[in-house]
N, C-alpha and C positions, 0 to 999 in steps of 0.2 A: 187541318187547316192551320197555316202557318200566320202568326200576326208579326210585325214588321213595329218594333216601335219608336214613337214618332217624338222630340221632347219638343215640346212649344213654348214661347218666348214672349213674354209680355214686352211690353213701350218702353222699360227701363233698362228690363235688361237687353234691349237688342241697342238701346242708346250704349250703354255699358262696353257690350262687344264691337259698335261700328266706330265708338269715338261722333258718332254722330246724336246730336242732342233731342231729348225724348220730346222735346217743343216740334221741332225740325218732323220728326216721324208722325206727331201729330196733326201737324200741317199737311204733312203730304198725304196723308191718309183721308184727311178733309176734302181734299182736292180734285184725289182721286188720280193723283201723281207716285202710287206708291205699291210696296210688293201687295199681293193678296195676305189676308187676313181672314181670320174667322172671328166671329163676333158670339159670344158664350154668355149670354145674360149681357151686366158690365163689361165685362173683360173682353180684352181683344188682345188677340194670340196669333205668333208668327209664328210660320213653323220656320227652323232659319235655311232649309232648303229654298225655300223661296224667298225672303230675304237676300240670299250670297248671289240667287240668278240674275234679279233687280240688280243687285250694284253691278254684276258682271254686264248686264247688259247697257251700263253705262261708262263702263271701259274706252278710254279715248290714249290712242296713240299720240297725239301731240294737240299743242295749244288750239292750233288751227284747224282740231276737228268738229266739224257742225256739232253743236249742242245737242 
């Protein structure tokens, strides 16, 4: 059996990587606006595959695309 390993990303450091603020990721996470998450005791862990999908799937071609 082959294992696949996976590195996961706390609140800081995926604010760190997106330039987007670790308030920002907390909110949306509140919300329920935001990538999936695992919840570890305290901690909450992105994996940043799913992190990169979120923002990709909010990729907009120009000003005028619906929200």
């Amino acid at each position: 059996m082959s294992r696949t390993t996976t590195t996961y990303f706390n609140t800081n450091q995926i604010a760190d990587q997106t330039g987007i603020a670790a308030s920002t990721w907390n909110k949306r996470r509140l919300a329920g606006d935001g990538p999936t998450y695992i919840k570890a005791g305290r901690r909450v862990l992105y994996r940043w595959q799913d992190v990169e999908d979120w923002l990709l799937q909010r990729s907009k071609g120009s000003t005028s695309d619906a929200p």
